[in-house]
C-alpha positions as CSV (number, residue, x, y, z in Angstrom):
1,X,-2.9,9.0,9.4
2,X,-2.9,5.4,8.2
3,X,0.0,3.2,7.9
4,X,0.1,0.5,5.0
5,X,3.0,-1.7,4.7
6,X,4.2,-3.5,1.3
7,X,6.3,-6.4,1.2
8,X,9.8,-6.8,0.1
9,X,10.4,-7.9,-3.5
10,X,12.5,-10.2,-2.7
11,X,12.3,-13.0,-0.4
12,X,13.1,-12.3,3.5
13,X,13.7,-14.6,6.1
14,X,10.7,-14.6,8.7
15,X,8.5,-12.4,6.3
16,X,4.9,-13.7,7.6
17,X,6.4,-13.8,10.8
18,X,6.9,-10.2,10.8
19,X,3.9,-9.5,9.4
20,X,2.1,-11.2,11.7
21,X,3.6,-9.1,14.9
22,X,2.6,-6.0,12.5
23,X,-1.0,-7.2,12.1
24,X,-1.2,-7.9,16.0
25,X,0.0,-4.1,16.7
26,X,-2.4,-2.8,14.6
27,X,-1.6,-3.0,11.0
28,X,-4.8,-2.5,9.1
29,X,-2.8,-3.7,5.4
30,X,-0.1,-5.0,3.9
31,X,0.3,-5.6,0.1
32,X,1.8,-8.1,-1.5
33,X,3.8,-7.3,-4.1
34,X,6.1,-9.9,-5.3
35,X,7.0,-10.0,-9.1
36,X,9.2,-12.9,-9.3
37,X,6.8,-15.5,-7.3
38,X,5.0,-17.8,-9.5
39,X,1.5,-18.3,-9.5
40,X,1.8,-21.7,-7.3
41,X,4.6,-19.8,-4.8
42,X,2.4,-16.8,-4.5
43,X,-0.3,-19.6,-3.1
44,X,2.4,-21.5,-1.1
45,X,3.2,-17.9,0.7
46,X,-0.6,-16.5,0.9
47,X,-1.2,-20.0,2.7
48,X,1.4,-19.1,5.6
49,X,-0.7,-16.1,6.7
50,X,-2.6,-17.4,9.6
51,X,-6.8,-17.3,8.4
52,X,-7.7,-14.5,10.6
53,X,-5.4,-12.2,9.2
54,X,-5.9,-12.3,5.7
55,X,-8.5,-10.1,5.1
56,X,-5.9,-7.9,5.6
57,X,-4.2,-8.8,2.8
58,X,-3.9,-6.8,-0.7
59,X,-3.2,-8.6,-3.5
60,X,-0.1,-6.3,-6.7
61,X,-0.3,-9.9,-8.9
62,X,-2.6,-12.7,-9.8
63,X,-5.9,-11.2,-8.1
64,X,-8.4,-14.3,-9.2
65,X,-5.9,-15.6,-5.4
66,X,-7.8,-12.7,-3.9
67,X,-11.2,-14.5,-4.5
68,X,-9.8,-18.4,-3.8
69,X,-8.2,-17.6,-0.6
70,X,-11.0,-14.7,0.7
71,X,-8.3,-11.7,0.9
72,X,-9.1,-8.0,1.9
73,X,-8.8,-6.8,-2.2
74,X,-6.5,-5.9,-5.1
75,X,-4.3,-3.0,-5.8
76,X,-4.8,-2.3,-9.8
77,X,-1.4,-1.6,-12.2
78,X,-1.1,-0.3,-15.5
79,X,-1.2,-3.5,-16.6
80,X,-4.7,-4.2,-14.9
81,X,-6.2,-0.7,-15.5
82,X,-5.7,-1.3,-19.7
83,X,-7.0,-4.6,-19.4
84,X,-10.4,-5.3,-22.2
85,X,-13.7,-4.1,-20.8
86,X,-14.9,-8.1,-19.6
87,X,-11.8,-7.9,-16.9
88,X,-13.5,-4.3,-15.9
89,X,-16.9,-5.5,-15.9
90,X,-16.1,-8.9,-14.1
91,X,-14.2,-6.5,-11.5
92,X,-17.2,-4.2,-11.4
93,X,-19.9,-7.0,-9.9
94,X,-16.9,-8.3,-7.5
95,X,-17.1,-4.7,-5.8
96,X,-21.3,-4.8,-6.0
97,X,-21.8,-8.3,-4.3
98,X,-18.6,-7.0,-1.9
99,X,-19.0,-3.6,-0.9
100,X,-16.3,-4.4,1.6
101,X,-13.6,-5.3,-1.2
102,X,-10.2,-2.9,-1.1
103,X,-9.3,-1.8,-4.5
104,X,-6.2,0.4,-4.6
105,X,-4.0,2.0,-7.0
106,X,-0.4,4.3,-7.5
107,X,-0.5,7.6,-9.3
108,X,3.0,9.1,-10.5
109,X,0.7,12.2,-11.6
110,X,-0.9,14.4,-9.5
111,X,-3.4,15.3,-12.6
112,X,-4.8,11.6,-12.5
113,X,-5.8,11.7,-8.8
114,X,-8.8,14.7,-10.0
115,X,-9.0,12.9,-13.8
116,X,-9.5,9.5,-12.5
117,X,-13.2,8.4,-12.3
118,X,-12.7,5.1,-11.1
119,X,-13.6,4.9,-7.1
120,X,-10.9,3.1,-4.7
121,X,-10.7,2.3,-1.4
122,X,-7.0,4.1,-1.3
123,X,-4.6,5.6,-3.5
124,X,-1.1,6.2,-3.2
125,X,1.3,8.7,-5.0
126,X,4.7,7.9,-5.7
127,X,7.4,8.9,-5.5
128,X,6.8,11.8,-3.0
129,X,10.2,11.6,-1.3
130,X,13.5,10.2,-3.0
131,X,13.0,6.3,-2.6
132,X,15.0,4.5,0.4
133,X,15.2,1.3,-1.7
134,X,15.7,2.2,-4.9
135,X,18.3,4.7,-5.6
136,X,17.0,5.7,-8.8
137,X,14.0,7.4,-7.7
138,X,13.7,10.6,-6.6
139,X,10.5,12.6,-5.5
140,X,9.3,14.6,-8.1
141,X,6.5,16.7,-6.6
142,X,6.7,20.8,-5.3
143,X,5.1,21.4,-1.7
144,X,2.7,23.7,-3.1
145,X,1.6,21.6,-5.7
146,X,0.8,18.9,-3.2
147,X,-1.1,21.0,-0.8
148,X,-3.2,22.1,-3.8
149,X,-4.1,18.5,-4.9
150,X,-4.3,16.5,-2.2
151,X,-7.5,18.4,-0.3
152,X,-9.2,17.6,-4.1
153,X,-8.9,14.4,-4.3
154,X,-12.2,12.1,-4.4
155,X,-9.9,9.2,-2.4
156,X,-7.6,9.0,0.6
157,X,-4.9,9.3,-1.1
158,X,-1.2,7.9,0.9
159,X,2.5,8.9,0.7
160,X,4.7,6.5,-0.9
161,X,8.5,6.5,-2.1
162,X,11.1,7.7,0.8
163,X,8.8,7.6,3.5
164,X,11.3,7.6,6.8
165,X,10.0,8.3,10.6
166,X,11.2,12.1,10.3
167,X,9.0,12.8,7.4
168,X,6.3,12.0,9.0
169,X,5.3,15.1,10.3
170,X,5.8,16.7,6.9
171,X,3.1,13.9,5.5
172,X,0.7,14.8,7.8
173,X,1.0,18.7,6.8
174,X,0.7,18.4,3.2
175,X,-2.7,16.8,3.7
176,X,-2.0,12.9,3.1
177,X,-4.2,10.5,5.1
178,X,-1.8,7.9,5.1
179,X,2.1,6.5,4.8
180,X,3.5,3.8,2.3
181,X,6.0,2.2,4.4
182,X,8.8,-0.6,1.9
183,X,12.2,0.5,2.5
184,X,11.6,1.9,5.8
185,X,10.5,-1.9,7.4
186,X,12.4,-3.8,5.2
187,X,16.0,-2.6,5.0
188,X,18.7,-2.3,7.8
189,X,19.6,-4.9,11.0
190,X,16.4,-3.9,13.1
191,X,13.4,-5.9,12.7
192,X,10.9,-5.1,11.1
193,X,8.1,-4.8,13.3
194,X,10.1,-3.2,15.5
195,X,10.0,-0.3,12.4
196,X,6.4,-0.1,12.5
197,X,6.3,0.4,16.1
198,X,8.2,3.0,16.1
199,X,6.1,4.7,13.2
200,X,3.0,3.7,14.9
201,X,4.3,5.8,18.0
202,X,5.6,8.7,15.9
203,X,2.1,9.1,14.0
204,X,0.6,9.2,17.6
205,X,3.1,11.7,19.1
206,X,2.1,13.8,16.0
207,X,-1.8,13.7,17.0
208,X,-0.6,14.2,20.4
209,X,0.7,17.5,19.7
């Protein structure tokens, strides 16, 4: 299984920093999901990612940055996905001249990851857990559906909402090929690279066994 890592929301102290420390243990991506940055902040912050790592980089908001600063790809929202059929056309030749290009999306249903017929790099489904940062959110799928739906999905499809390190196991037996790790890295007084150490080793104890 694959780790991804999203960023905090909200501003944190040392962010790229930590980042950085994840990308040099083997962190393949991290999205960028910040709602509240402007266009010209989300700039300022992309521009503190040292060059080498930001093909790494996945882009939740203002995706023409993607293209200007040469980023790994885009994760698609609603908003995106019901955009008029130039933005889907213009986003169509982007992924023919770059094969290489992530495009990524979250399904809260588990009938859209068969019904979907667009192709993505990923996929994640959310909330499979109860969320660890947002106490509102609670996982809302059965075991048995997931180990019915999962194996037929055309994607990798990744665990997301209330992924902790003693779930991971559980992941790995209902078929996922990856983790969504937010709260997990971002909240409590241990850093946060530390966190994805310790994931990293968990996932290969699992393999181990």
């Amino acid at each position: 299984m694959e780790i991804v890592v999203i960023s905090n929301p909200y501003e944190v102290d040392n962010e790229v920093q930590e980042v950085t420390r994840m990308f040099k243990l083997g962190l393949r991506h991290f999205h960028i999901r910040k709602p509240r940055m402007s266009r010209r902040e989300m700039s300022d912050y992309i521009k503190m990612f040292p060059k080498e790592y930001r093909k790494k980089l996945v882009l939740h908001g203002y995706h023409t940055l993607a293209d200007q600063f040469n980023l790994g790809g885009i994760h698609l929202s609603r908003n995106h996905r019901h955009r008029n059929r130039m933005y889907h056309l213009q986003l169509w030749f982007k992924r023919r001249l770059n094969p290489d290009m992530i495009l990524s999306r979250t399904y809260h249903k588990l009938t859209d990851i068969t019904n979907d017929r667009r192709t993505y790099t990923y996929t994640f489904l959310s909330p499979v857990f109860d969320s660890v940062s947002h106490s509102s959110l609670s996982g809302g799928f059965s075991k048995r559906a997931l180990l019915i739906m999962i194996p037929q999905a055309k994607q990798p499809v990744f665990a997301f909402g209330g992924i902790t390190l003693d779930k991971l196991e559980q992941v790995e037996n209902l078929g996922f090929h990856g983790v969504v790790l937010l709260g997990t890295i971002w909240e409590g007084p241990e850093l946060p690279h530390q966190k994805f150490k310790e994931a990293q080793e968990k996932m290969l104890s699992l393999r181990a066994l």
